[in-house]
C-alpha positions as CSV (number, residue, x, y, z in Angstrom):
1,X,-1.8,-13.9,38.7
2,X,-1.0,-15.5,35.6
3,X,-4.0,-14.4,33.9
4,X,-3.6,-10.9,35.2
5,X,-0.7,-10.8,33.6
6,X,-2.0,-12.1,29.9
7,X,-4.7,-9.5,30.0
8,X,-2.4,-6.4,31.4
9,X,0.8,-7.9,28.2
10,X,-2.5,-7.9,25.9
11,X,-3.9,-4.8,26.6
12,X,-0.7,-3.1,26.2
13,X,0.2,-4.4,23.1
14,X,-3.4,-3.3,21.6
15,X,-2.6,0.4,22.9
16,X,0.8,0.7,21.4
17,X,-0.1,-0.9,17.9
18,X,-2.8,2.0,17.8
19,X,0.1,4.5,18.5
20,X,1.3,6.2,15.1
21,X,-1.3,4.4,13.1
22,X,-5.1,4.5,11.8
23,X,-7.1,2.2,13.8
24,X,-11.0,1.9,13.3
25,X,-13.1,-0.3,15.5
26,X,-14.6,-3.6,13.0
27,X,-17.1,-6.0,15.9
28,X,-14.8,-7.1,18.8
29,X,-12.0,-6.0,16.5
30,X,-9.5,-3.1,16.7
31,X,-8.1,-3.0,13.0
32,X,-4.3,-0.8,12.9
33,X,-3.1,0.1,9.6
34,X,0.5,1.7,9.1
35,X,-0.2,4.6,6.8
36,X,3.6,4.4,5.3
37,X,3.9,1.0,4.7
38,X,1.9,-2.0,3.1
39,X,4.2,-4.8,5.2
40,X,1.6,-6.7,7.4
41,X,3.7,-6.6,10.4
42,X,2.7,-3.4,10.8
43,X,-1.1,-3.6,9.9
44,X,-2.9,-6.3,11.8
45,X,-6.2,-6.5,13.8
46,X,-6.1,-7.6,17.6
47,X,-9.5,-8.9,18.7
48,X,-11.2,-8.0,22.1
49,X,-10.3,-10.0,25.3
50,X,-12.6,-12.7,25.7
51,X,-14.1,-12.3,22.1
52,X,-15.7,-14.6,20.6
53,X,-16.7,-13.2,17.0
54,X,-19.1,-14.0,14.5
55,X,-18.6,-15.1,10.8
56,X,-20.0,-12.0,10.1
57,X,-17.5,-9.7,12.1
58,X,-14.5,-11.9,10.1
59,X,-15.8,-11.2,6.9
60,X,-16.3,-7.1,7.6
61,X,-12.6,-7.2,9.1
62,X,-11.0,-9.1,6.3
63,X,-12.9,-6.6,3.6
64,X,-11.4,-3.4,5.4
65,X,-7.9,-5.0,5.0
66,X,-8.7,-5.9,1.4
67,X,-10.5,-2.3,0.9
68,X,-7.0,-0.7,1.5
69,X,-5.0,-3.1,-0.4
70,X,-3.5,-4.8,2.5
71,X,-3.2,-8.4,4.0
72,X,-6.3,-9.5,6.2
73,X,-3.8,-10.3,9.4
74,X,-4.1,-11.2,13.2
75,X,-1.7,-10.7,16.1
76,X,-2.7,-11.8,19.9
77,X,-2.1,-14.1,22.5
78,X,-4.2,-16.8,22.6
79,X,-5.0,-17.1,26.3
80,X,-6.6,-13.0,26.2
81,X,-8.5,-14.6,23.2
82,X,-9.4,-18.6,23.2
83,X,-12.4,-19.2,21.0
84,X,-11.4,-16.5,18.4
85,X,-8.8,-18.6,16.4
86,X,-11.2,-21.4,16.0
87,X,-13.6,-18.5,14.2
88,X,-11.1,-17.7,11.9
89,X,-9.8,-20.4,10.7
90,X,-13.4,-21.1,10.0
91,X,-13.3,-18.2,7.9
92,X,-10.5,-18.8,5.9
93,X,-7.4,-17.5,8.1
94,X,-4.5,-19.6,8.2
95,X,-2.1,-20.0,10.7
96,X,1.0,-18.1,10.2
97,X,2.8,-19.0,13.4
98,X,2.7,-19.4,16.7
99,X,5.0,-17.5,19.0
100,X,6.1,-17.8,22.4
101,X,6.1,-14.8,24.3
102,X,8.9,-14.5,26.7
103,X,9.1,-12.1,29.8
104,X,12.8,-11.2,31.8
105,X,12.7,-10.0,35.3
106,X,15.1,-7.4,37.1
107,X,16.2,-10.8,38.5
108,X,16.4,-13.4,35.5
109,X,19.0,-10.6,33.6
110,X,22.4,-12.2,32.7
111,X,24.8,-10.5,31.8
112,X,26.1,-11.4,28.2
113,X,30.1,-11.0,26.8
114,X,31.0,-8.1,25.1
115,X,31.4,-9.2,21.5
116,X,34.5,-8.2,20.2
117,X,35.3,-4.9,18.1
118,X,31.5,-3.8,18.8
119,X,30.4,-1.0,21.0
120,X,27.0,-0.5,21.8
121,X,25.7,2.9,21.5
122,X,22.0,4.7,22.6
123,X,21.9,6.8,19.4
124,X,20.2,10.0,20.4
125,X,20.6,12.1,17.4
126,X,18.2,11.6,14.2
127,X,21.0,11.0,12.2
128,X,22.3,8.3,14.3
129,X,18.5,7.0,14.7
130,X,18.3,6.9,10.6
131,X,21.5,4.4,10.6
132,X,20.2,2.6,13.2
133,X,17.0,1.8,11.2
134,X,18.5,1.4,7.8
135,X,20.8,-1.0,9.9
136,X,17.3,-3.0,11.3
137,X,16.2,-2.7,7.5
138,X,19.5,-4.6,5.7
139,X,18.9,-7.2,8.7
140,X,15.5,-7.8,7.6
141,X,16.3,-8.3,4.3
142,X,14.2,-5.2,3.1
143,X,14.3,-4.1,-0.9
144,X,15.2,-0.7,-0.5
145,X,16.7,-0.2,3.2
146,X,16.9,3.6,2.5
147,X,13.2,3.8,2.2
148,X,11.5,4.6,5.9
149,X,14.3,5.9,7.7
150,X,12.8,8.8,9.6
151,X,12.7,7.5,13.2
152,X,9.6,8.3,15.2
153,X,8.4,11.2,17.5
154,X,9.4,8.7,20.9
155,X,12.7,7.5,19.9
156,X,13.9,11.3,19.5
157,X,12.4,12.0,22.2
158,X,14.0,9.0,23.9
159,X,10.8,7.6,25.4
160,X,11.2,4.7,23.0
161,X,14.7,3.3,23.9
162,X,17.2,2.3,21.2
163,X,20.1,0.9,20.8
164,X,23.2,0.1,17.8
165,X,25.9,-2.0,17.4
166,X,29.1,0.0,16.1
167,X,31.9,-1.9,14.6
168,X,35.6,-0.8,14.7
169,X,34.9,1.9,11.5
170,X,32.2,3.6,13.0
171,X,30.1,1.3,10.6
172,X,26.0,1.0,12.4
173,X,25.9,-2.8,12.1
174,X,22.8,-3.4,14.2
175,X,20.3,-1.9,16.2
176,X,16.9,-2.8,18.6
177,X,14.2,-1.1,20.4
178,X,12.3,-1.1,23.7
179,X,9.0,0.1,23.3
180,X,7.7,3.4,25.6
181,X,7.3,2.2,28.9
182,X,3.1,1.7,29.8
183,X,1.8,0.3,33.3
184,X,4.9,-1.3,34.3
185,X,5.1,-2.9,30.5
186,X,7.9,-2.5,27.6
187,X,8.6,-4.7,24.2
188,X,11.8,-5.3,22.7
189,X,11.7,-5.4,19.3
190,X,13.4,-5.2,16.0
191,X,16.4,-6.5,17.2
192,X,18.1,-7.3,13.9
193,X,22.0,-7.6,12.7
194,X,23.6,-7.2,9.5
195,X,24.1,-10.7,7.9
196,X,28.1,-10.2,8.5
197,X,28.4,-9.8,11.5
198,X,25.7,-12.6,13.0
199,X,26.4,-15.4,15.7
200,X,29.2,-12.9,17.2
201,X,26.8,-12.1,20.2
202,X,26.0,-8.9,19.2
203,X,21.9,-9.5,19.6
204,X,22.4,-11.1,23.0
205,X,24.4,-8.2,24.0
206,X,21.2,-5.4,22.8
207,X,18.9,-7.4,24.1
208,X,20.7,-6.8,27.8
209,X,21.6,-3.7,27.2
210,X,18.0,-2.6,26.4
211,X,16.6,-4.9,29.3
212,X,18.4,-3.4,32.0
213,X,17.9,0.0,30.7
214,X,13.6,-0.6,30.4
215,X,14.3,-2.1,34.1
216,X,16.5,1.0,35.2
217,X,13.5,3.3,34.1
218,X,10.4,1.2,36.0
219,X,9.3,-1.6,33.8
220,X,8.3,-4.5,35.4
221,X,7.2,-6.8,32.5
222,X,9.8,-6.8,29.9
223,X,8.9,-9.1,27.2
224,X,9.3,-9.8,23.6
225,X,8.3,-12.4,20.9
226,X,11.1,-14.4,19.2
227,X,11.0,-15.5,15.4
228,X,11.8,-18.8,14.5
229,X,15.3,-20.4,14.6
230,X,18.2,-19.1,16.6
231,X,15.8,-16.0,18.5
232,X,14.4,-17.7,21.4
233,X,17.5,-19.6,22.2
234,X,19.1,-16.4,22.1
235,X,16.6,-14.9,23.9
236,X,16.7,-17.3,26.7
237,X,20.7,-16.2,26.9
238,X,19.7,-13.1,28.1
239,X,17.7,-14.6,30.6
240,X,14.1,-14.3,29.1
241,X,11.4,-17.5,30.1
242,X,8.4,-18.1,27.9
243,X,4.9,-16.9,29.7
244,X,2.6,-16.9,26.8
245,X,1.9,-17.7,22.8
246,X,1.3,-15.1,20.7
247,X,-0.9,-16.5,17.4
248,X,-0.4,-14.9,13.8
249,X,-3.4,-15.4,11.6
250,X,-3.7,-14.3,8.4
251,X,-5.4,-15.1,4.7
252,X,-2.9,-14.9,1.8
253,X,-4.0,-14.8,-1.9
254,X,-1.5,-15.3,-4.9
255,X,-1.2,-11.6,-5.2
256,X,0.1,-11.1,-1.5
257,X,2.8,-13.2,-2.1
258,X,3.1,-11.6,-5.8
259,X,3.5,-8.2,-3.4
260,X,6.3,-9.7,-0.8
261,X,3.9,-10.3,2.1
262,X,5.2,-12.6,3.5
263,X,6.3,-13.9,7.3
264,X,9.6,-12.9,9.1
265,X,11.1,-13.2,11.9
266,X,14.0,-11.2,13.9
267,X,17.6,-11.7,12.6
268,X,20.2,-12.5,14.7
């Protein structure tokens, strides 16, 4: 059962990378690159379940990253893929991190304190979805939060659930996401809050609210993958139990890091 469920949390996250972006298939690879944006956390490869690739494959992956002026980068979980890290790292990938992913049940939800002087909100308007994201983008410390504020085709259509944190002045101080709903499967993500108003409870308090609603509309597997620090513990609030590790490979030359790419986690 176990493995069942690495392969069915892997093969959703390879179909909803692909959604929105340009993917081309590189070996046992399926390359996604984020038209919009250079960040590597939205352009990364996942490999094939069970691959095991050759040197060769590596090095025609890492030139189509490098062909398009983007980070060579990895994301998958380790059990879906065993012998490809080793392969990599062969070829010159480093280890970014490694990242436990946690699943919540209908029945492992707890219910988390209001924090004060915060209502949570599903914004459903694409104004309200625009200060929802430039919220997520001052969280995660991006240059110019106003750039890439335009909210995608399923969170106006509501398939992608979202949620805000409002302060006492109508003031959009946070905001997180549950991913469209696919074979029972949904990710929370980008749960971020503004630096101000952190260790008040709010993330704890979006995380549940977006739980039980991806539980309220079928999904089975809810899961996400914490940054470092406070996240998992936060995470684990909510009522969330590690199930897997997610690895982050990637090879970084001097001018990556001269660019900003560089790893992040979720801020809470």
């Amino acid at each position: 059962m176990r493995s069942e469920t690495i392969r069915a949390l892997q093969s959703y996250i390879r179909t909803t990378a692909a959604k929105f972006r340009e993917t081309e298939r590189i070996g046992p690879f399926l390359a996604t690159y984020y038209l919009e944006a250079t960040s590597p956390f939205l352009n990364y490869a996942i490999p094939d379940d069970g691959a095991v690739p050759t040197h060769d494959d590596v090095a025609e992956l890492t030139e189509a990253f490098r062909e398009r002026g983007l980070m060579p980068r990895l994301e998958f979980l380790t059990e879906a893929v065993p012998a490809a890290e080793a392969v990599l790292v062969e070829c010159g990938y480093t280890l970014e991190r490694r990242v436990p992913l946690m699943i919540c049940t209908p029945e492992q939800v707890v219910e988390q304190p209001g924090p004060a002087g915060i209502s949570l909100i599903t914004p459903k308007t694409a104004d309200e979805l625009r200060k929802m994201i430039r919220a997520q983008n001052l969280a995660f410390g991006e240059t110019d939060p106003d750039q890439h504020l335009d909210p995608s085709p399923d969170q106006l259509s509501g398939e992608t659930m979202s949620v805000m944190a409002v302060d006492e002045n109508g003031d959009v101080v946070g905001g997180g996401v549950a991913t469209a709903i696919l074979d029972g499967a949904t990710e929370v993500a980008g749960i971020g809050v503004i630096e101000e108003y952190r260790s008040r409870g709010i993330a704890a308090a979006m995380t549940e609210y977006l739980t039980r609603e991806a539980h309220a509309r079928g999904g089975r597997s809810v899961f996400l993958t914490p940054g470092a620090g406070q996240a998992e513990r936060v995470y684990g609030r909510v009522g969330f139990e590690t199930a897997a590790e997610c690895v982050h490979l990637s090879v970084v030359r001097t001018a990556d890091v001269d660019r900003g790419f560089a790893t992040g986690d979720s801020v809470v």
